[in-house]
N, C-alpha and C positions, 0 to 999 in steps of 0.2 A: 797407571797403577804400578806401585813396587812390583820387583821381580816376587816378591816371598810376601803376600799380604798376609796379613794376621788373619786366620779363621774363628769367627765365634758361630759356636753352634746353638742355636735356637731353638725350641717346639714352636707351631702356628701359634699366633697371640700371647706368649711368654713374652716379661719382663728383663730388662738386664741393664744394672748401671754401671754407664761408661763415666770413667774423667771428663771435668771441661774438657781439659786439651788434647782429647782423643777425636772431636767431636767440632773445638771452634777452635781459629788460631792466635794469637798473642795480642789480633785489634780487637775478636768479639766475633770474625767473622764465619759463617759456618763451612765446616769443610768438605760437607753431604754432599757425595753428584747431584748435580742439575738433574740426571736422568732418573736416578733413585726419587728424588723429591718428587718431579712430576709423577712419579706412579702410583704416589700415596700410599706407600708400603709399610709407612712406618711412622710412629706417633713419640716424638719429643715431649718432657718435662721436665721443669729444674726441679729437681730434689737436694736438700742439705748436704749429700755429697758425693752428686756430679749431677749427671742430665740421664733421664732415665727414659731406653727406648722401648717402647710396645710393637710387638712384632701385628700388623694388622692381618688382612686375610689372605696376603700372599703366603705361598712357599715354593723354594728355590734357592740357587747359588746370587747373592744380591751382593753384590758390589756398594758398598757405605760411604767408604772418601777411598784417596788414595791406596792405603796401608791397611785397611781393614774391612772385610766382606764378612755377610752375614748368611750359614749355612740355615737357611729356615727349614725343618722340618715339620712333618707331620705326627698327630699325637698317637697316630695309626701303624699299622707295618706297612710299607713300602707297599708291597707284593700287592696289599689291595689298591693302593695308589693306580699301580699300573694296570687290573682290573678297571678301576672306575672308568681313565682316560680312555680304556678303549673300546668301552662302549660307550663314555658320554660322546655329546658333539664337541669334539676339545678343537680350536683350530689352531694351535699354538702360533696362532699371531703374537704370543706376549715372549720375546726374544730380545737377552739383549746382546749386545755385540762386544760379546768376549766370551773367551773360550774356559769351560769349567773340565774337571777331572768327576768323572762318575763310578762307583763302585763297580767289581766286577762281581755278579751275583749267577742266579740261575733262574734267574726271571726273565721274559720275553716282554721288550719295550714296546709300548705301538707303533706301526708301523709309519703311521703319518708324521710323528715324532721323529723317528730317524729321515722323515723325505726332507723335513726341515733343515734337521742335522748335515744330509748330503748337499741337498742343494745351496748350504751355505759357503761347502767347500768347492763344489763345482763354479761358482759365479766365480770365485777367487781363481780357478783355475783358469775360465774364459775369457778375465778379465786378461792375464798376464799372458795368456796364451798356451794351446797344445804344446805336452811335450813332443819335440821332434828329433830323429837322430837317424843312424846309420843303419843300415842292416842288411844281409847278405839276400840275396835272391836269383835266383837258377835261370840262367837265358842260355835259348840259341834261336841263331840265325847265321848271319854273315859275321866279318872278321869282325874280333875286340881285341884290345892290349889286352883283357889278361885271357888263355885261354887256359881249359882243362884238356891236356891231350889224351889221358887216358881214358875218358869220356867220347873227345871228340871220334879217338880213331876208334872203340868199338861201336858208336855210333853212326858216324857215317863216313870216315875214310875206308875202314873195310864195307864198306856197300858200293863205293864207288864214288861217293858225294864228297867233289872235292872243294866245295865253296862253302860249306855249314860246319860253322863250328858248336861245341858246348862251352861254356863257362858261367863263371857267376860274377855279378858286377853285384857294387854298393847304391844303393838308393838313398837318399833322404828324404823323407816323409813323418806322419803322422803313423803310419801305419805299421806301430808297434806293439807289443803287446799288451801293456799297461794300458792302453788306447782300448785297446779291443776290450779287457775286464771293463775299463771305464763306459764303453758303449753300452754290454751287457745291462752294467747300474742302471745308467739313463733309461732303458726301456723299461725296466723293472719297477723304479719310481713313477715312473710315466702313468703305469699302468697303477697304480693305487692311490695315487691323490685325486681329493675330490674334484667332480666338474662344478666348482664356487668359485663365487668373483674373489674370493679372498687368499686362492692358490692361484690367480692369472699370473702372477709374475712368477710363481714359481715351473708352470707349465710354462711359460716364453722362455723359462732359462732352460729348460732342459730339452724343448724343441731346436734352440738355438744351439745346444753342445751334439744334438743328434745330427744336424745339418753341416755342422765343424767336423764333424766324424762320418762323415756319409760313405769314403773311402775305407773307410776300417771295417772288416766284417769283427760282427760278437763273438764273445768267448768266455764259455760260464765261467763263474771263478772258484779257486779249489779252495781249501782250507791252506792257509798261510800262504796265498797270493797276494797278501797284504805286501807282501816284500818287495815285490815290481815296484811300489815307490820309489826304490832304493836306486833306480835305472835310470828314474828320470834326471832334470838338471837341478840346480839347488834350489833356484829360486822358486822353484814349484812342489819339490820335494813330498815337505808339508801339506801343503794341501793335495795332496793325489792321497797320501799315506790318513790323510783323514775322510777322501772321500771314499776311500778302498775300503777303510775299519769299519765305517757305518754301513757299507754293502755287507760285510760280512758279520753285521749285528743280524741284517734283515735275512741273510741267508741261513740264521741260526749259529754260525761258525764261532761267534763270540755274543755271552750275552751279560744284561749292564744291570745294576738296580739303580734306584732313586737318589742313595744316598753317595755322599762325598768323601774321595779317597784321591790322596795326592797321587797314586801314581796310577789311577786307574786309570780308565780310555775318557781320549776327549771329547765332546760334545758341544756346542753352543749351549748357551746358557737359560733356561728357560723358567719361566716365574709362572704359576698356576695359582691362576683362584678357586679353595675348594667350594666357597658360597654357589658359583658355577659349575663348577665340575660333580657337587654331590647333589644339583637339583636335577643335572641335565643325566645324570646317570638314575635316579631314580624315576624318571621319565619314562628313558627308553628300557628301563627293566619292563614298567607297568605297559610299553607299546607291545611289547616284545612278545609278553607274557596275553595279553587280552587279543590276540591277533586275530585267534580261532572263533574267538568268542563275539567279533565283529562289534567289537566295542572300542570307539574309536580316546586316546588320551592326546589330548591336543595344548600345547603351549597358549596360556591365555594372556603370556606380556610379547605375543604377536598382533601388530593393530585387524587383522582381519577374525580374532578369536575375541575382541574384546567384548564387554556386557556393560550393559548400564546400570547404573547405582539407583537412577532412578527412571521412574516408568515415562517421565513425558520431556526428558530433555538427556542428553549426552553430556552435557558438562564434566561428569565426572565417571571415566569408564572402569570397570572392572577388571581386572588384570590378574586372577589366578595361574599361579603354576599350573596344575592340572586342573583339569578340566574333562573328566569324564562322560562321554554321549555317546547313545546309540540311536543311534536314526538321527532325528529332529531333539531328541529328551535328552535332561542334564539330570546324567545319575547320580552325581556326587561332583565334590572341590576338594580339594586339598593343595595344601601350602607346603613346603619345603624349605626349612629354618636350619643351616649348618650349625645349630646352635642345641644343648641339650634343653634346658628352661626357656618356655616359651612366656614372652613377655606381653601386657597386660595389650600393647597395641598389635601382638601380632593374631591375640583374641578376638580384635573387635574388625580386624582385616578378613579372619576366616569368616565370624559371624555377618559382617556386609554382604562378603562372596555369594554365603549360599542364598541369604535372605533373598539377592537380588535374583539369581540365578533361579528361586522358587524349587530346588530339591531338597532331599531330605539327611543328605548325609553331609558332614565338614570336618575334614583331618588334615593334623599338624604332621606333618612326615620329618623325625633329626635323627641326628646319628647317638650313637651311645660307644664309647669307648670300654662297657664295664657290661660283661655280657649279662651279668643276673638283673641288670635296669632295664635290657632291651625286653620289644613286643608291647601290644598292644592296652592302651589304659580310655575306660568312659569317661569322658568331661561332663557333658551333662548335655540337656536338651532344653528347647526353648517352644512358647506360645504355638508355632507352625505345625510343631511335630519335628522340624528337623534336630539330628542328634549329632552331636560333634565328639570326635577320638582322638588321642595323641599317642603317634606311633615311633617308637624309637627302636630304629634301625642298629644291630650289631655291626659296627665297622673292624672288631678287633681281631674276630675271627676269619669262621669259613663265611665269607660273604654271598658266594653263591647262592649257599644255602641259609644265609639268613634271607639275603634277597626272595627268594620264591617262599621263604616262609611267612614276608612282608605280603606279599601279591596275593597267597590265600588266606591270611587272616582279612584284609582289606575288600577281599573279591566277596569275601561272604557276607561284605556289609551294605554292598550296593544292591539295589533292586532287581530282581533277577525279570521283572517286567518291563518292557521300554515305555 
């Protein structure tokens, strides 16, 4: 990639026409990473005058071709971004490998977010190896070239002990101080990434840097310890100075927002799908919120949650987002569309749901960028009795309290008998 790529900044699903020759080069051929392309981030057209991208449902720092990255934003404030991630299941597996510039704000990042961030700098560090060096350290016993005599004699020539000296000799080891912060980190991440198959390699590396450090005792780190980087040798520099920053995100000592600033703090680069990130956070609101109430919301695109379409064959399983029960009964369905209009087939998806399911309630759950749209609207009702609502979510504001506003408009709609 240039040193200086072009930043174009984006909202999710916004439009934006590039030049041909921003795009393909002088055969026709296209000049988009391999790695961009594979993630289907982004939807090409020839228009009359150039090729026109559609941002799809990523957002993130996205790398385009060489010379030019795409800052995708969301249509939202940040602040609630870093709400949803940290209570959706986000596992930020979706990383690409280069390093982006993040704003420095007064938001608190998740915390699993920065284990990524660390542990991308710590492998780097593992690979090329502990910084190691010199350092002074206090011995006595018998003779050494260098002694301290004004030590030695009020210690033991005036006692009498004419064979023990004091001095101090040099050592070289690991066992410096930047080691010892770095030890600190590794326990600290250790202890907050999840036990899933999809953090094993992240727990092997930092099992592996505790074991490399087994000599080092910890050492918490202060506010601007960041600067023991500066100690180490060159070629590790950087990566110490990056795996120190992100400890001291997580210790509070510095903190980051979403959006993109050249000279902010660095991070790995990370690409979020809100399609996922705003189903799996209105999930665990309604888990969160129905806990007391012993009514369980279960993931129905898990094949042990799934239902059938129809009564005497499986061919075709049911798959709702939520899935409302208590005990053995299916109180209600609802769907979860990142999208504010719901379309004619995501109608006849909810209407299958409950059909098959035999309960009486079926809701669309999207977001709303425009707070006087958000809250509760009746669609209508069908032959069963069962009645269907579409609920839009305020994502612009206070979310919190939109969120618990969604859970008791919704809770008052479900059967309060099982």
């Amino acid at each position: 990639m240039a040193e200086f790529p072009r930043i174009v900044s984006m909202e999710e699903r916004d439009n934006h026409v590039f030049p041909r020759e921003d795009l393909f080069d002088s055969t026709g051929h296209s000049l988009i990473l391999p790695e961009t392309r594979a993630l289907s981030a982004v939807e090409l057209k020839d228009v009359h005058n150039g090729v026109n991208l559609r941002a799809l449902g990523l957002i993130g720092y996205l790398p385009l071709t060489n010379e030019i990255v795409l800052n995708l934003r969301p249509k939202f404030p940040l602040n609630n971004l870093w709400r949803m991630l940290s209570i959706a299941d986000e596992s930020y597996d979706r990383v690409l490998p280069v390093l982006r510039s993040y704003e420095r704000d007064d938001a608190s990042p998740p915390h699993q977010l920065l284990a990524r961030g660390f542990c991308h700098y710590l492998r780097a560090i593992i690979d090329l190896g502990l910084a190691r060096g010199y350092y002074r350290e206090p011995y006595t016993g018998f003779y050494k070239p260098k002694v301290e005599f004004g030590r030695t004699m009020s210690r033991h020539l005036s006692r009498g002990d004419d064979l023990t000296i004091s001095g101090d000799i040099f050592a070289y080891s690991a066992n410096l101080s930047v080691n010892s912060v770095l030890k600190s980190a590794c326990l600290a991440f250790l202890r907050i990434i999840p036990r899933d198959p999809k953090w094993l390699s992240e727990r092997r590396l930092l099992l592996e840097a505790l074991n490399a450090l087994h000599r080092v005792s910890p050492a918490q780190m202060h506010a601007g310890d960041e600067a023991l980087a500066d100690t180490t040798p060159r070629w590790v520099r950087e990566n110490y100075r990056g795996a120190l920053s992100v400890y001291a995100m997580l210790l509070g000592y510095t903190q980051i927002g979403f959006g993109y600033d050249a000279q902010g703090s660095k991070l790995p680069s990370f690409l979020f799908s809100l399609d996922s990130i705003f189903e799996s956070y209105v999930r665990n609101v309604f888990r969160t919120a129905f806990r007391e109430r012993k009514i369980a919301v279960l993931d129905g695109n898990t094949p042990r949650h799934h239902g059938r379409l129809f009564l005497d064959n499986n061919r075709f399983p049911t798959k709702p987002d939520l899935i409302f029960r208590k005990k053995r009964s299916i109180l209600g369905i609802a769907e979860v569309k990142y999208k504010q209009n719901i379309e004619e087939k995501d109608r006849y998806q909810v209407l299958s749901h409950v059909l098959a399911a035999q309960c009486k309630i079926g809701v669309w759950i999207s977001p709303s960028i425009i707070k006087e749209f958000s809250g509760i609207s009746y669609i209508g009702s069908v032959s069963t009795g069962a009645k269907f609502y579409h609920y839009l979510l305020d994502i612009s504001g206070d979310l919190d309290r939109a969120s618990a506003d969604m859970v008791e408009k919704i809770s008052t709609l479900l059967p309060t008998e099982s």
